[in-house]
N, C-alpha and C positions, 0 to 999 in steps of 0.2 A: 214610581213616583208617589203611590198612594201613602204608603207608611211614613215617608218624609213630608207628605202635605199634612198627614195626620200629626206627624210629631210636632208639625210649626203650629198646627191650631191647639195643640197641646198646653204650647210652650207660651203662646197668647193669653191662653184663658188664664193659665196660672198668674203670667207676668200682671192682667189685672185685676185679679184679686189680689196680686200682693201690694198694688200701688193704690187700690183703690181705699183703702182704710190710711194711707198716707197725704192723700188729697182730700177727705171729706174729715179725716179725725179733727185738724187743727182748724177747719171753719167751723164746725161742730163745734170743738169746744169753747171755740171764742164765743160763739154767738151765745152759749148755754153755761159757762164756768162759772159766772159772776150770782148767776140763782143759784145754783149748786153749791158754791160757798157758803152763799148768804144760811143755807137752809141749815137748822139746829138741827143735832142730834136725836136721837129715841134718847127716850128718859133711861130705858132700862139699859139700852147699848152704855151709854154716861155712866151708868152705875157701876155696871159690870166692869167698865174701865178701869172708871176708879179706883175700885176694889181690890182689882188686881194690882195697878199700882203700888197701893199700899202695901199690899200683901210682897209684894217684889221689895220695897224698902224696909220692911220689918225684918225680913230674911234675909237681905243686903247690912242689913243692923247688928244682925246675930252672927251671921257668918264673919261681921271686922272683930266681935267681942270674942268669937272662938280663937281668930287669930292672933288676936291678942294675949292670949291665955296662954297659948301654945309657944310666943316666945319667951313669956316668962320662965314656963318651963323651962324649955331649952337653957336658959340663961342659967336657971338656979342646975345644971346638971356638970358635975365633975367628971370630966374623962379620966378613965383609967391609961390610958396609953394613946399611943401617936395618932395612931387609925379614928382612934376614939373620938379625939379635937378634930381631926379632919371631921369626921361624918358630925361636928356638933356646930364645926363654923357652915359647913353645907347648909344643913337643917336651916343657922341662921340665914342664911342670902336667902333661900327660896320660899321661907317664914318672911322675909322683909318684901318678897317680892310681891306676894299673896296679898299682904298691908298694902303696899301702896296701888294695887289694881283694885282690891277691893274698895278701898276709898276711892280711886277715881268710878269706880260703878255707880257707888252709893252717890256720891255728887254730879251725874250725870240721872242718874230715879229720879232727883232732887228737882234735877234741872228741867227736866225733860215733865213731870209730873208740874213744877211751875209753867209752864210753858201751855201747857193744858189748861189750865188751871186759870189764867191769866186772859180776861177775853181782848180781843185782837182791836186795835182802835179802829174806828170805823175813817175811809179814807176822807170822808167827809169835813172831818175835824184838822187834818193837816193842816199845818200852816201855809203851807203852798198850795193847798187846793182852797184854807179862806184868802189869800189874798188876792185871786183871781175875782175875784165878788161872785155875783149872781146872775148878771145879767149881761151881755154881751154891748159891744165889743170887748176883749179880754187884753191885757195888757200882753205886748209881746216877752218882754220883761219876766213879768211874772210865769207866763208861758212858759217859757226857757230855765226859769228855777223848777218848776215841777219835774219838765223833762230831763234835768239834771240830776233831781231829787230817781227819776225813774230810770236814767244811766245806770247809777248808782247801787241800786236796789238787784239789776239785771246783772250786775259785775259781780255782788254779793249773792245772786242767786247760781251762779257760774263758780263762784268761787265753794259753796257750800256741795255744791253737784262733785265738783271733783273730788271735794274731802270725801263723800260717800262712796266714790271710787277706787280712791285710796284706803277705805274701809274695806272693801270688800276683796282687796288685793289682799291686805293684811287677814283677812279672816281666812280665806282660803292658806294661807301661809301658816294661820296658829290651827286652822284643822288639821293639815298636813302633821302637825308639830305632836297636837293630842294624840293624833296616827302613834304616832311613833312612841311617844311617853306610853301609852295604855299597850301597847307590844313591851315596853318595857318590864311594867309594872306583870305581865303576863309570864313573863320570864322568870325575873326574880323571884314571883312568888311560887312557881316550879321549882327552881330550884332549893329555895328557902326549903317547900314543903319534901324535898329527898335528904337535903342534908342540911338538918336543922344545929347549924351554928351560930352565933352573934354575930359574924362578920355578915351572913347572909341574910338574917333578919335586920342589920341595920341599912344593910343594901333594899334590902323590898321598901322599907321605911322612908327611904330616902327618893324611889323610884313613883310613892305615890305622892311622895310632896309635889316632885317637879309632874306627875299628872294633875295636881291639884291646881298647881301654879298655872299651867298648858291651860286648866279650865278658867279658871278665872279672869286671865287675859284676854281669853276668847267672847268669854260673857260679858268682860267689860269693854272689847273693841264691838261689841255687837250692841250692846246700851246707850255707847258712841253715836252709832250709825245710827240708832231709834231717836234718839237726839237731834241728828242732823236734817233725816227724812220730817221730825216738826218741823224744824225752821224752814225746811224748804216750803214744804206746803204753806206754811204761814206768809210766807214771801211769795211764791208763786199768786196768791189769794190777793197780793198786796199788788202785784205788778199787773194782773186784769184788772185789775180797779181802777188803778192809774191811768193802763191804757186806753178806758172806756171814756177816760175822763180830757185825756191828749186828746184823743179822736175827736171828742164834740168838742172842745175848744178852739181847736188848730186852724180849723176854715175861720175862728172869727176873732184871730187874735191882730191886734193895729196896733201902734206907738201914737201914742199924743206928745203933745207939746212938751210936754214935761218930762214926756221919757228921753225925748229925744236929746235935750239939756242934759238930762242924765246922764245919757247915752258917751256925748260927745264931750260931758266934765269931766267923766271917768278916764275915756280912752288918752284925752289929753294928760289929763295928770300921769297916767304911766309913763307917756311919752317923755313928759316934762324931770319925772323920776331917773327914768333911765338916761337922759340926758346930762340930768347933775351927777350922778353916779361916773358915766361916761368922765364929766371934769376935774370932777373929785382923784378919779384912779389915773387920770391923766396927768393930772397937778403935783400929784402925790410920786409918781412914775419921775418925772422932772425933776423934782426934787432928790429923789435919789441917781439919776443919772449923774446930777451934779455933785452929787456928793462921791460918787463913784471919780469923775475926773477929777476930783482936790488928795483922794486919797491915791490915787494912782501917783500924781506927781510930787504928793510928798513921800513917801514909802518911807515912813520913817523906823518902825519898827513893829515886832511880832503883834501886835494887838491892830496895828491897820488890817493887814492879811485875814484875821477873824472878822474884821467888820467886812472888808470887803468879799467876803465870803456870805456871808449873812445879805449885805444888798446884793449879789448874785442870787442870791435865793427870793430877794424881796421883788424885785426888775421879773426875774422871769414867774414869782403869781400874777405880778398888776399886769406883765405884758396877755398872760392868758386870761386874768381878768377882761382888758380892755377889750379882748378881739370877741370874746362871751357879748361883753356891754353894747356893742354895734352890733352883734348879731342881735341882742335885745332890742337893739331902737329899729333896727329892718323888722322883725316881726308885731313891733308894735304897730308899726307904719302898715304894715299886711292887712293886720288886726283894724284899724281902723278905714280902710280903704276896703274890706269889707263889711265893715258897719255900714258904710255911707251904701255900698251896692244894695245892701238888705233893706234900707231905710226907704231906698228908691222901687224896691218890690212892693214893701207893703203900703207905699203913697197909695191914697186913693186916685187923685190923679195923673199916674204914670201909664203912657199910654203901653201899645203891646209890643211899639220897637223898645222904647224905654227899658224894658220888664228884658226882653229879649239879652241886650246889651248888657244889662246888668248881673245876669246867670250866666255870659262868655266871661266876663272879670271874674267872677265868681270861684267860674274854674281854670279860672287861668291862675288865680292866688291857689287854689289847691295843688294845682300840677305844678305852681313853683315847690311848694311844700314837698312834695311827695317826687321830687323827679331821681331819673335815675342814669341823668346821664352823665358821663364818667368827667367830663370838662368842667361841670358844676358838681364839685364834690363839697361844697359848704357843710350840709347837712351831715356828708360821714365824717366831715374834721371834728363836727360839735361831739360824735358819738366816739372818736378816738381821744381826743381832749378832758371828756368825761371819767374814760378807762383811766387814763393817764395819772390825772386826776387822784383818784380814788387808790391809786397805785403810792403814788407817792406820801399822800396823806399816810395813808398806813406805815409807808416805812420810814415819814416823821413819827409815828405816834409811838412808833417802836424803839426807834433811837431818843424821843424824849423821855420815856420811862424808863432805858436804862441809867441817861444822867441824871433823871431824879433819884435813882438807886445808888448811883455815883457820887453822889451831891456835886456836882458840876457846875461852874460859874455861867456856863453855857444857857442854862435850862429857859432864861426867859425869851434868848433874842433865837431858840427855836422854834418856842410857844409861837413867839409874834410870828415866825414864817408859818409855822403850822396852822396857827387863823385866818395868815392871807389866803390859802391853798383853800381850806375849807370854805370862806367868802368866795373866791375863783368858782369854787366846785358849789356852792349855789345860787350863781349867777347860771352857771351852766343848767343849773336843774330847773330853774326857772324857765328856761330856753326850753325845754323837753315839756313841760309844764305848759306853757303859751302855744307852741307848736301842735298840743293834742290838741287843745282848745281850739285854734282856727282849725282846727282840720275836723273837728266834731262838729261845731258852727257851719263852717261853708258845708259841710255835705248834708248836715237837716236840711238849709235854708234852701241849697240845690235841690232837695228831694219836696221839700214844700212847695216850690213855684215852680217844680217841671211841666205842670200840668196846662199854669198860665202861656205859656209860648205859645205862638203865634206862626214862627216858623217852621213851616212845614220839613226841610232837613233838619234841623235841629231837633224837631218831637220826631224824628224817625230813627234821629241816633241816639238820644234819650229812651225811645221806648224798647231799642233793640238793648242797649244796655240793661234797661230795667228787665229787659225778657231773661237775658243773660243770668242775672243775677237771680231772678224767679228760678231759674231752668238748675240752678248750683243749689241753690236752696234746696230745691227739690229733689234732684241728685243725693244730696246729703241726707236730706230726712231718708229716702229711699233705701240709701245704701246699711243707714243703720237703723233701718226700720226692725224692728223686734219681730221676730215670727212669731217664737214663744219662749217660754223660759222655764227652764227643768232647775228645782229647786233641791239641795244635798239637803238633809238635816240631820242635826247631830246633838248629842244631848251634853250640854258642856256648867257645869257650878250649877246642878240641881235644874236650869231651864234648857230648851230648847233653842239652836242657835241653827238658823235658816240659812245657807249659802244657797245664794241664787244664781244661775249659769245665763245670761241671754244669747239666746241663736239668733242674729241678725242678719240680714240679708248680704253685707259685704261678707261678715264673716264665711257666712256658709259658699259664695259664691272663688272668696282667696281659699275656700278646704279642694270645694271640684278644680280650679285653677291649681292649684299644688299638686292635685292628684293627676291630674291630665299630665304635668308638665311630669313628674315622678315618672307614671307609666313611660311616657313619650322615651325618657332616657333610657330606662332600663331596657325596653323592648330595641333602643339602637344596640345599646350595650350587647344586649345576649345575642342579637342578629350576627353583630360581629363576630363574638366569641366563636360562635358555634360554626359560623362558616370557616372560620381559620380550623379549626378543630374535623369539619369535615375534609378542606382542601390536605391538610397535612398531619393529623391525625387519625386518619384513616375509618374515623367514625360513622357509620352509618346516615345516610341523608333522613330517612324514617324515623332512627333513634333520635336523631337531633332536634328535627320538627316537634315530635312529641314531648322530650325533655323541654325545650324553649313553652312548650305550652303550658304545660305544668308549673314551670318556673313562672311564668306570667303571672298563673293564678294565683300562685302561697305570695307572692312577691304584693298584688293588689291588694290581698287581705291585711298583709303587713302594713303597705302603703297607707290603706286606711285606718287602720288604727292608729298608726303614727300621727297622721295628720289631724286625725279627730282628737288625740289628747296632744297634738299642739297648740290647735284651734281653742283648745282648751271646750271642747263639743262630746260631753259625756255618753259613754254609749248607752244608759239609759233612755235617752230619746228615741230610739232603736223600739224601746221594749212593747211600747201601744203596737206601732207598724208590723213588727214581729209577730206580736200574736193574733193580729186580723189577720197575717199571710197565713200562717200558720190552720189557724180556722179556716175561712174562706178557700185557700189554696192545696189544703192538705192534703185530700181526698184526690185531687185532682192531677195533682203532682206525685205518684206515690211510684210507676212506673218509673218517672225520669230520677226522683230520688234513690230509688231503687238501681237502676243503670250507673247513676252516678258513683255511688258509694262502689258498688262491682269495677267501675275502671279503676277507684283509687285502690282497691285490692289486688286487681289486675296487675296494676301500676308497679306494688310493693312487691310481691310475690314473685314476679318478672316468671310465672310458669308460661304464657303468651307471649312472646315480644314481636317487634317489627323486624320482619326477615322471616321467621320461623316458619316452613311448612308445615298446613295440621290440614287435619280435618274433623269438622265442625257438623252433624248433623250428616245431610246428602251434600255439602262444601266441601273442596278441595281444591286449596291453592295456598298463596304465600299473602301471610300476614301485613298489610299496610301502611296500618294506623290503627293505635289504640287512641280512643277518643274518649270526650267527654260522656257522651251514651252509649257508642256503640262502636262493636272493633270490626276496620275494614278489611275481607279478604278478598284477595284477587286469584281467581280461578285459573286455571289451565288453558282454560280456548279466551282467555281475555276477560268475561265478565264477575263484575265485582258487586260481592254478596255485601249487605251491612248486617251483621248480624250484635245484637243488641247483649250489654255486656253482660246483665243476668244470665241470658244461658249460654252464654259462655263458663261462667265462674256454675252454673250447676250442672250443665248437662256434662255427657262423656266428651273429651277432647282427646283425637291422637294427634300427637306433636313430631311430627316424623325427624325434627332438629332438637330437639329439647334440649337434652344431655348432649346428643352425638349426631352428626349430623351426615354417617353413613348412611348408606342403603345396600341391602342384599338384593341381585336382579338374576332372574335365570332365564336361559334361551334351550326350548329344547330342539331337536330334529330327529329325524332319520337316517339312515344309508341301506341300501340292500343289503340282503342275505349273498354272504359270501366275501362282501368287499373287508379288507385287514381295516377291524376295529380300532387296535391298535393306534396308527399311522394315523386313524381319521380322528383319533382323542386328541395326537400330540398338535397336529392342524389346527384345529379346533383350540387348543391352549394356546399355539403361537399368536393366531387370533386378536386373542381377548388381550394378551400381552403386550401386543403393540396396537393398540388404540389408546390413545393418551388418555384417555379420562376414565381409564378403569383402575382403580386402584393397585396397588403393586404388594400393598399389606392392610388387608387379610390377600391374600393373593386368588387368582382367580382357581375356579377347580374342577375339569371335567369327570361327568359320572357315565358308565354305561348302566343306564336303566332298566333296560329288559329288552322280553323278544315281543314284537307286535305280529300282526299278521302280516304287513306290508312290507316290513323291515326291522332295524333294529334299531331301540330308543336309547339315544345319546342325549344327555341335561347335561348344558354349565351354569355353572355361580358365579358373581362376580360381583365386585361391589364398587360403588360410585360414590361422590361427597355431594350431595344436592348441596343448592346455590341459586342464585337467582340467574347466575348462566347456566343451570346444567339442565338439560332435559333428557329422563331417561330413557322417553322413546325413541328421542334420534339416538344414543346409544346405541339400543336395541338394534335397528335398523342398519346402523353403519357396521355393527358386527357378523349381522346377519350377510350382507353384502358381500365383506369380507369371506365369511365361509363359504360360501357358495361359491365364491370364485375359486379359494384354495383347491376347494375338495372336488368340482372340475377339473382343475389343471393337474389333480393328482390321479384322475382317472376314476374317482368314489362317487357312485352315483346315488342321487338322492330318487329313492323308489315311486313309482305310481302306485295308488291302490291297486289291487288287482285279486279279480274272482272267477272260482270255478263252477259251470255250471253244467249238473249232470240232468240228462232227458231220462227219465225212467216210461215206458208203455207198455202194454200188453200185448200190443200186436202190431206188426213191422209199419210203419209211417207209409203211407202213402205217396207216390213223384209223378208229378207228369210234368212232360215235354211239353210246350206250346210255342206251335211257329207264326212265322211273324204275321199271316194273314188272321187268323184267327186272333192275334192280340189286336188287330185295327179294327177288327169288326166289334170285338167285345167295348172300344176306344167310343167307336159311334153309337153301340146303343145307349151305353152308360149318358152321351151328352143329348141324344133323344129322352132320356129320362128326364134329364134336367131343366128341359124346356115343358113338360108340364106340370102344372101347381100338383097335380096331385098326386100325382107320381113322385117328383119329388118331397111331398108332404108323406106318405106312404114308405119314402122308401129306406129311412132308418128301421121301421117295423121288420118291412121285409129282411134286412139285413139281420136282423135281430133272430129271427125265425132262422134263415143258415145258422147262423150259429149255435 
């Protein structure tokens, strides 16, 4: 459990440091951005800016005049032949192309140096920030314009963010592009320089226009981007200002008497607009119905049929007009039914049910707005009426232009339907228009007075909402929070052109998720393989364990590079981490890199494999496992040596399977002197013959070997196939068995040692008789001796003296 408790306090510390610059960066900068803006340049940073500036449009100036020059040439040059006009209309496109990038650089310097150049109004001076006056209370009114005016600005700063985005997708696409032109241009002029003809020098010619082009679209989608990065800071600069300025007005903004007039002149006159409108396309609708029944019942000839075809066109705009124009007079009705709820927030004397009541209307106008249940489809008929719309319009606009092409008597009573359809369709947009509106309005006005409530559920499901929304917020900053960001740079039209790679925390977190999920399959994948392959391919279980593992490895290294240039996660970010391991781990790892490199030789070489009997050192057994450090053998009586792949790959190895995976085995014996050698050789063969596991070729081979003293020396040979069933001592053994029994039952006996021993003296040996009283008497004194110490202490001497 300790390594896993270690890994989670691991995975903690990390998790908050990487949140905790995502939770203090954005209070931090609020509280600190707006003196940071405010604060001017160094004179000399200013200068040096400028400078360059300049220096970048003087050479943006020079390089449109060179271009220029260059298509005159072109122009004034006569081709000699087919090829010729080809390579001279080329020249012209990638000459034109060069002109119009270069101009778009040079009026982006332009722009981007006014932009600098230009000091930024102070927010002070707004019209929306003087019409709020000076002193508090703030008109809500006026309120609501700045915060409009700061919608606005926020949409604009979103909208310029993504253009940057879209920058840098294209920059990385025109470096890719310079890749490939400047491989060109490397080619051609190879070959140009072996075989110097004009077709091949106009090929190099051509090969550095389009590097030249590759550069300058590069330099001017990057002048772009330097462009966009002002505006945005400029705007960023613009909307803390603002926001400092919502914030202190918002607690003290009220409606006076006059607003409130205003208020509720305005809402009515829409109401009263959309009303007449409403009579107007109704009156108008009436009128041609009726004209529709007079022509039906006259039918009098081909010219009714086109009118009547014309008020079928005219009936079904005003009918989608009218259904637009009620849907208009319901949102207005919304629209001022939540004025009156807002009016009733900001009374001073509304008590806290009041207030209460008025934020449940509130949202109960929102969640008509925004609902999504299938029985109430108003909302999706407005967004299919819209498409419709837009659909048809077009394929009037299409069929009018070709009767103007036509000159067709047609052309005016199409016009007229095609302006009803367009009135229709901005009626509808109008709807889309009003609809963001109440739905912008009620949710400030909701998020301004949540705090007023009074009702304890209601600020508990408010505040779990607001936690909600906090908790996503922060989810998001988190997920694309920036670790760091490894910058390409590349030298593109005489400057330096900066692609920037950001590793953010989803990013990196969807590369380990791809990679887990990657591994995860492959390792089912090869499980299967390889067991089908052991079940009925008769492949080794050892072999297959160790290829699966190998496979794993090349397969992960794959895996990750794949995912790291999907990720689009250069592997230079690798390179810092790299060389601290490198240093710091070098020394210390030199053993295990050392082993490692040895198995993947091991590996290749296949002179070791799994199966293979060797002997290693003072080991001897069968090979188990070749591993990532060290190759397993398992011994003869069971125990299993690791022996580490270095010396394996240097010291001596016998591989008793290597090539072949015979063995030579011999068993010698005996028989007496006398017994028919002969008869005991061929015994002895039949033997070896019929014991199943001795080979049949090379076939086995009795020798008689000599004469001993005991008998006579018989050796056989015989050879075996080692395996991981065979073992050659029980061989040995059961042959042994075998002979012994044969050469019994044939009557060949196997000898005793046996010696002779001659007495040589000088003078005839000594005998005496001794009867049996004198041996009891000698019996008792001897155990008289034994009962005293000292006598028996004494009487190895004495014994010694006989002798």
């Amino acid at each position: 459990m300790k390594p896993f408790r270690l890994l989670v306090s691991v995975c903690l510390v990390a998790l908050t440091v990487l949140l905790t610059p995502a939770f203090i960066a954005p209070a931090a900068a609020q509280a600190s951005l707006l003196n940071i803006v405010k604060k001017d340049n160094q004179t000399e940073d200013k200068a040096a800016t400028d400078q360059s500036s300049d220096e970048l449009r003087r050479q943006a100036e020079a390089d449109l005049d060179e271009v220029r020059q260059k298509l005159e040439e072109n122009a004034a040059l006569q081709p000699a032949d087919a090829a010729a006009a080809a390579d001279k209309e080329e020249r012209q496109r990638l000459l034109d192309i060069q002109l119009y990038f270069r101009n778009e650089k040079l009026w982006r310097l332009n722009d981007l140096a006014a932009l600098k150049n230009t000091a930024s109004t102070p927010v002070d001076t707004l019209p929306s920030v003087k019409a709020l006056g000076e002193k508090p209370p703030y008109s809500a009114l006026r309120v609501d314009a700045l915060r409009d005016e700061l919608d606005t600005q926020q949409d604009h700063l979103q909208s310029l963010q993504n253009s940057v985005q879209m920058r840098e997708a294209e920059k990385q696409f025109l470096s890719e592009r310079l890749r490939k032109a400047n491989e060109e241009v490397r080619l051609t002029s190879d070959k140009a320089a072996h075989e110097k003809t004009e077709a091949n020098r106009r090929n190099q010619e051509i090969a550095e226009l389009k590097k030249q082009a590759a550069e300058v679209e590069l330099a001017a989608s990057a002048a772009d981007q330097d462009y966009l990065q002002a505006q945005i800071s400029s705007v960023r600069q613009r909307i803390e200002e603002m926001k400092h300025i919502v914030a202190r007005v918002l607690p003290a903004q009220a409606l006076s008497e006059s607003n409130l007039n205003e208020i509720r002149n305005t809402l009515r006159t829409a109401q009263d607009k959309a009303s007449t409108e409403v009579d107007q396309v109704a009156a108008r609708h009436a009128k041609r119905l009726a004209e529709r029944q007079r022509l039906l019942a006259a039918s009098k000839n081909g010219n009714d049929a086109s009118r009547l075809a014309f008020i079928d066109q005219a009936l079904r705009a005003d009918s989608m007009a009218l259904e637009g124009l009620r849907t208009l007079q319901l949102l207005e009705q919304f629209h001022a039914d939540a004025w009156e709820q807002r009016i009733l927030l900001l009374a001073a004397d509304s008590t806290a049910e009041v207030r209460q009541s008025a934020l449940n209307a509130l949202r109960q106008i929102a969640a008509s707005l925004n609902t999504k249940d299938k029985k109430d489809n108003r909302w999706q008929q407005i967004a299919i009426n819209q498409e419709n719309l837009r659909a048809i319009i077009a394929d009037l606009e299409a069929r009018t232009t070709s009767l103007m092409q036509g000159g067709s008597a047609q052309i005016a009573a199409e016009k007229e339907v095609l302006s009803l359809y367009r009135n229709a369709l901005t009626i509808y947009d109008r709807i889309a228009q009003l609809a963001r509106r109440i739905n912008q309005e009620t949710a400030r006005w909701i998020g301004d007075f949540t705090g007023a409530e009074n009702n304890e559920s209601a600020l508990a499901g408010l505040r779990l909402n607001d936690l909600w929304q906090t908790a996503k917020r922060v989810a998001y900053s988190v997920w694309n929070y920036e670790l760091f960001t490894v910058e390409d740079i590349s030298q593109a039209d005489g400057q330096k052109i900066t692609i920037s790679y950001g590793i953010t925390v989803g990013k990196s977190i969807g590369a380990i998720f791809l990679f887990g999920l990657g591994y995860w399959l492959f390792a089912r994948i090869t499980k299967r393989i390889l067991a089908l392959l052991v079940e009925r391919g008769n492949v080794n279980a050892q072999v297959a364990s160790v290829t699966r593992r190998w496979l794993m490895i090349s397969v992960s290294v794959l895996l990750a590079v794949s995912i790291l240039n999907l990720a689009r996660i250069p592997l230079t970010v690798f390179t810092f981490v790299g060389g601290a391991l490198a240093i710091g781990v070098g020394f210390g790892t030199q053993t295990i890199i050392k082993n490692f490199i040895s198995g993947i030789i091991l590996l290749f070489e296949r002179k070791v494999r799994v199966g293979d009997i060797v002997v290693i050192g003072d080991v001897t057994g069968t090979v188990t496992n070749v591993d990532l450090r060290a190759t397993t053998v398992k011994a003869f009586d069971g125990t299993e040596a690791l022996i580490p792949n270095s010396n394996v790959l240097e010291n001596q190895v016998i591989n008793w399977t290597y090539s072949d995976p015979r063995l030579r085995r011999e068993i010698g014996l005996q028989i007496e002197y006398g017994a028919p050698v002969r008869d005991a050789a061929n015994i002895i063969m039949e033997c070896a013959q019929a014991h199943g596991q001795v080979l049949k070729s090379p076939a086995p081979e009795v020798y008689f070997d000599g004469f001993a003293d005991s008998g006579l020396d018989i050796a056989m040979t015989f050879w075996i196939e080692l395996g991981a069933h065979t073992n050659g001592r029980r061989i040995d053994s059961d042959l042994r068995f075998m002979i012994e029994k044969r050469l019994a039952a044939a009557g060949i006996n196997i000898p005793f040692p046996t010696r002779d021993v001659n007495l040589r003296a000088a003078s005839p040996l000594p005998v005496t008789m001794a009867t049996a009283q004198s041996a009891q008497e000698s019996k008792k004194s001897d155990a008289g001796q034994d009962t005293d110490p000292q006598k028996k202490h004494d009487a190895p001497a004495a014994k010694a003296k006989q002798r």
